[in-house]
Wavefront OBJ file of the C-alpha trace (Angstrom):
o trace
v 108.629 98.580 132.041
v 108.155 98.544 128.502
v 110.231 99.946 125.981
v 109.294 103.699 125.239
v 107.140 104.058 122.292
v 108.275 100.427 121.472
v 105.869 97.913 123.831
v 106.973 94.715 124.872
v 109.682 93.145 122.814
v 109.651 89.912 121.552
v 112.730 87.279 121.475
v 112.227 84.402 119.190
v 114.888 81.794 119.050
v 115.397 78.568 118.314
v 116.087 76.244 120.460
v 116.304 76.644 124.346
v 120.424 76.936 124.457
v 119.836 79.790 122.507
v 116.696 81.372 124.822
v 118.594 80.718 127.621
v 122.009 83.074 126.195
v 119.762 85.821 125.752
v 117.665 85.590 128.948
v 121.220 85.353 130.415
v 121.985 88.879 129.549
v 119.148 90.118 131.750
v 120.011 87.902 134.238
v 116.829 86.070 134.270
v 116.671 82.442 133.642
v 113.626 80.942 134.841
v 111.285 79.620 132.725
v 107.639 79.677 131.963
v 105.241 77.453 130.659
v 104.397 78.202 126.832
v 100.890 78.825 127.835
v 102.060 82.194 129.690
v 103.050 83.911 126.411
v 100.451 81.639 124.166
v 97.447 82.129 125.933
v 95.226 79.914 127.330
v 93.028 79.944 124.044
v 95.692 79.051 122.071
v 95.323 75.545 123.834
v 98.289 73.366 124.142
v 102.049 74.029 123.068
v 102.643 72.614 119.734
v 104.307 68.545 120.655
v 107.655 69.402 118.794
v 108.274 72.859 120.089
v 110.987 73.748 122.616
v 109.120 74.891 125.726
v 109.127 77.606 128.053
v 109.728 81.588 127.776
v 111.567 84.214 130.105
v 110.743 87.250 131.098
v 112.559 90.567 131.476
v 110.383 93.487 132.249
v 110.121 94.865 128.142
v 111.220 91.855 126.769
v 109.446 88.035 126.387
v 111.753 85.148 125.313
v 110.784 82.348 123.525
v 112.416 78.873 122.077
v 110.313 78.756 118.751
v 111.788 75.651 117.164
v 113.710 75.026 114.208
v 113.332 76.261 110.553
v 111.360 78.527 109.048
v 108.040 77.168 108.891
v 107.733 75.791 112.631
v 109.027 79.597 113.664
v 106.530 81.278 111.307
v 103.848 79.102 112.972
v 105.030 79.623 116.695
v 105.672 83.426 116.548
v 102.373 83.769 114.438
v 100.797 82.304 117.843
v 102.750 84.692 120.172
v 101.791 87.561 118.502
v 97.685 86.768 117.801
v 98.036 86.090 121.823
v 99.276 89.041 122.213
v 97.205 91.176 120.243
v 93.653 89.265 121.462
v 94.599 90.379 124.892
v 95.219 93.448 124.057
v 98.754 93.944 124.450
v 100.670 93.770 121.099
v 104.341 93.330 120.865
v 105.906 96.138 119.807
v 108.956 94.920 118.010
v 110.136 90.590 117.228
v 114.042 89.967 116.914
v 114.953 86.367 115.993
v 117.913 85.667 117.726
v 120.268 82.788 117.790
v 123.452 81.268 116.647
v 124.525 80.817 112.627
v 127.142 80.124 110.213
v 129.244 83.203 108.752
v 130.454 83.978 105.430
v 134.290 84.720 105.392
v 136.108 85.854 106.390
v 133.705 88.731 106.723
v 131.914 87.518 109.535
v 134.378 85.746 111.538
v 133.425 82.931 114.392
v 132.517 84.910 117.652
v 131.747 87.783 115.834
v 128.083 89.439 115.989
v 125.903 90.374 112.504
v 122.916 91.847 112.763
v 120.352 91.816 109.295
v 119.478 95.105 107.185
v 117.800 92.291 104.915
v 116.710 89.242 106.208
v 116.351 86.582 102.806
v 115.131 83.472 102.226
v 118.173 81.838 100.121
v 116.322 78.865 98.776
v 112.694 79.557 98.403
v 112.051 79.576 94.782
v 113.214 76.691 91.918
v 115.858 75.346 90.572
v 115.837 75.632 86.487
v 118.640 75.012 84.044
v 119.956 77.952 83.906
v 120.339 77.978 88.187
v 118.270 79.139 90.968
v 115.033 81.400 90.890
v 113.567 82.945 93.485
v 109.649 82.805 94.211
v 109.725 86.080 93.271
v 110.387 85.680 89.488
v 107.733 83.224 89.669
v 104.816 85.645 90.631
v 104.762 84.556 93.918
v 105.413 86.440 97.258
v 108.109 87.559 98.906
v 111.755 86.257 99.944
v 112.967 89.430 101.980
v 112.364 91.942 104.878
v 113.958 94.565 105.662
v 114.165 95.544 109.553
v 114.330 99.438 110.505
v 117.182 100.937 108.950
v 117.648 103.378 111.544
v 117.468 100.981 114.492
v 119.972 98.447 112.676
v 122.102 101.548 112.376
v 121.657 101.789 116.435
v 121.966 98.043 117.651
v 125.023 97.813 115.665
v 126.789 101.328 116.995
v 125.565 100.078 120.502
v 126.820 96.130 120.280
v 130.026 96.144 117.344
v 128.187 94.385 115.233
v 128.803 94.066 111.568
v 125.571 94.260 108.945
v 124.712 92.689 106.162
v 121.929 90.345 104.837
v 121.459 86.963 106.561
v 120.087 84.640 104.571
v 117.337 82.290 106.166
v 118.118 78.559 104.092
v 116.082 75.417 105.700
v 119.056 73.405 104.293
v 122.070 74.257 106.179
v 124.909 74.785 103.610
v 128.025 72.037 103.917
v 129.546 72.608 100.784
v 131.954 75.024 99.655
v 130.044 75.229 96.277
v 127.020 76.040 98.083
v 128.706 78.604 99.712
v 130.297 80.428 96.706
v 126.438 79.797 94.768
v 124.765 82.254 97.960
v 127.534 84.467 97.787
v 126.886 85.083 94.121
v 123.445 85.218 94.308
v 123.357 87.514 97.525
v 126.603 89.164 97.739
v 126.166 91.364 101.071
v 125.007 87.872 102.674
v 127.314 87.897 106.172
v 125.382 84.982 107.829
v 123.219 82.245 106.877
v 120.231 80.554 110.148
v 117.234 78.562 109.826
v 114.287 80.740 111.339
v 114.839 84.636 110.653
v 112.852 84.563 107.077
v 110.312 82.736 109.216
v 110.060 85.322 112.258
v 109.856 88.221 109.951
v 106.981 86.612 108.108
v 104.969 86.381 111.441
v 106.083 89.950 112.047
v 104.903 91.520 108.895
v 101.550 89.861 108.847
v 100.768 91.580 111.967
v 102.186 95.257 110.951
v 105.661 94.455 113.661
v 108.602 95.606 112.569
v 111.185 92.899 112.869
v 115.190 92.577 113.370
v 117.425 89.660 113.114
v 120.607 89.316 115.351
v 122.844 85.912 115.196
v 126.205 85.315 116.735
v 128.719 83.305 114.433
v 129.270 79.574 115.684
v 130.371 78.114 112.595
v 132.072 79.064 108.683
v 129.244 78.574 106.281
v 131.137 75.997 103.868
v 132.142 72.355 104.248
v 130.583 70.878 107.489
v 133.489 70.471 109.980
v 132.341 70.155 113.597
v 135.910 70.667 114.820
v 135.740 74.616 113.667
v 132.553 74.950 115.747
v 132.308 77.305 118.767
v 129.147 76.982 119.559
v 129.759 78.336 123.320
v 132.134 81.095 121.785
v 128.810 81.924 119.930
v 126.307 81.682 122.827
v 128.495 83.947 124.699
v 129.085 86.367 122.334
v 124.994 86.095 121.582
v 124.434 86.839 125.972
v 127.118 89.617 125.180
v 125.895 92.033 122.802
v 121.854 91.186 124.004
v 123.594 92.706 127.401
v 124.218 96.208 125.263
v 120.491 96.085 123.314
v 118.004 97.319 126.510
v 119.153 101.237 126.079
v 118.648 101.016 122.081
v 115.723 99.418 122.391
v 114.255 101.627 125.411
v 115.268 105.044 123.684
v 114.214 103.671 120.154
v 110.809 104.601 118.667
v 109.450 102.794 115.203
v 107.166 106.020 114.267
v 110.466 108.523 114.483
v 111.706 106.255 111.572
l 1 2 3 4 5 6 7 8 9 10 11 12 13 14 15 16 17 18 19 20 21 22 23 24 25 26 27 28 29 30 31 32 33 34 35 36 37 38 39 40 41 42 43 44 45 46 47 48 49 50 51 52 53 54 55 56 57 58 59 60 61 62 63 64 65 66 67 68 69 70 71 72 73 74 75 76 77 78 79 80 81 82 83 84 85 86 87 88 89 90 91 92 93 94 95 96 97 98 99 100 101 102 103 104 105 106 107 108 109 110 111 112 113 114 115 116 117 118 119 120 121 122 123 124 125 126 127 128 129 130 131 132 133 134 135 136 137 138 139 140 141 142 143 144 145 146 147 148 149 150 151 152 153 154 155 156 157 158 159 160 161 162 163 164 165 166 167 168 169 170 171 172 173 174 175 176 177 178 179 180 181 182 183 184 185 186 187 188 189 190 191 192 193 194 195 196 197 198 199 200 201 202 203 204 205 206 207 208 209 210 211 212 213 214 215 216 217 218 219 220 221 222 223 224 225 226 227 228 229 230 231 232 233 234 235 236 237 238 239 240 241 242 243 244 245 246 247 248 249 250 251 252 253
């Protein structure tokens, strides 16, 4: 059953560690080809994309790939599918694991976007970054319903803030302090979100971002990951979402 007022929901992540945390929380984790959420017309699955989607009644899962352009791409497919069969998704949350800022968004913990922000799309001048914006060019945020941000985060303890989407992952601590300054609410930092959302908005979706915290965003130490802290935190508060999502309508907001 889909979502009421909402249609089917669709789960973009990254890679298929990540689809498989959130399928977990429905307890469904059998997998499709990419064809059953493409479309046959959409011919075959792109060579260097994670296969295979889940299903769970309102909500489709899908391993997208990695960074921003390869999600863009992917999700763009999923949703002209959708739409030339005449069943639209209703709603796309890219989902996944990322690095937090601290100690505001501690390892384990959940964030969940009221801006999602491309951090390095733009130039680099003289006087320090510029965003594509100041150039004339399009756009380096979206924001996701306020009101339903508001509601996943009540529902799951999640804390909000931006998350930026970077396709360099940061391993410096003066690349850290630089995307603080330049986006101080930033709480997380991921590869795809800025990507999703861009899929989302050309098709009139509304779009949320959710990531659990694996990693500090700072000096690239593998010892402080938790990567399965993170996945389980991810199957966790996706295990809270289905009333929010069921009882939340996009035209109320």
């Amino acid at each position: 059953m889909a979502a009421a007022g909402l249609g089917q929901v669709l789960l973009a992540t990254a890679v298929p560690v990540e689809r498989d945390a959130v399928a977990r929380a429905f307890g469904v984790l059998s997998s499709q080809p990419d064809e059953a959420v493409l479309g046959a017309a959409a011919g075959p699955a792109h060579p260097f994309r994670p296969g295979g989607t889940t299903a769970h009644g309102w909500a489709e899962v899908i391993a997208v790939g990695v960074g921003p352009a390869l999600a863009a791409a992917c999700t763009g497919s999923v949703l002209t599918a959708a739409a030339l069969q005449g069943s639209p998704y209703g709603l796309v949350v890219s989902a996944g694991i990322g690095g937090g800022f601290q100690p505001e968004a501690p390892v384990g913990s959940l964030v969940v976007a009221d801006e999602i922000v491309a951090a390095d799309l733009g130039a680099e001048t003289e006087d320090g970054f510029v965003p594509v914006t100041e150039l004339g060019f399009g756009t380096v945020a979206h924001q996701p319903p306020a009101d339903l941000v508001r509601r996943v985060a009540d529902a799951t303890g999640a804390r909000t803030g931006a998350v930026l989407t970077v396709s360099t992952v940061t391993g410096t601590a003066a690349r850290a302090a630089a995307l603080r300054d330049r986006h101080p609410t930033a709480l997380a930092e991921a590869m795809e979100g800025f990507g999703v959302a861009e899929a989302a908005a050309a098709h009139g979706v509304p779009v949320l971002e959710i990531r659990a915290i694996s990693n500090p965003v700072g000096p690239r130490d593998r010892a402080a990951w938790r990567i399965p802290d993170a996945l389980a935190a991810l199957t966790e508060g996706f295990g809270k979402l289905a009333p929010v999502l069921e009882s939340w309508n996009r035209h109320d907001c």
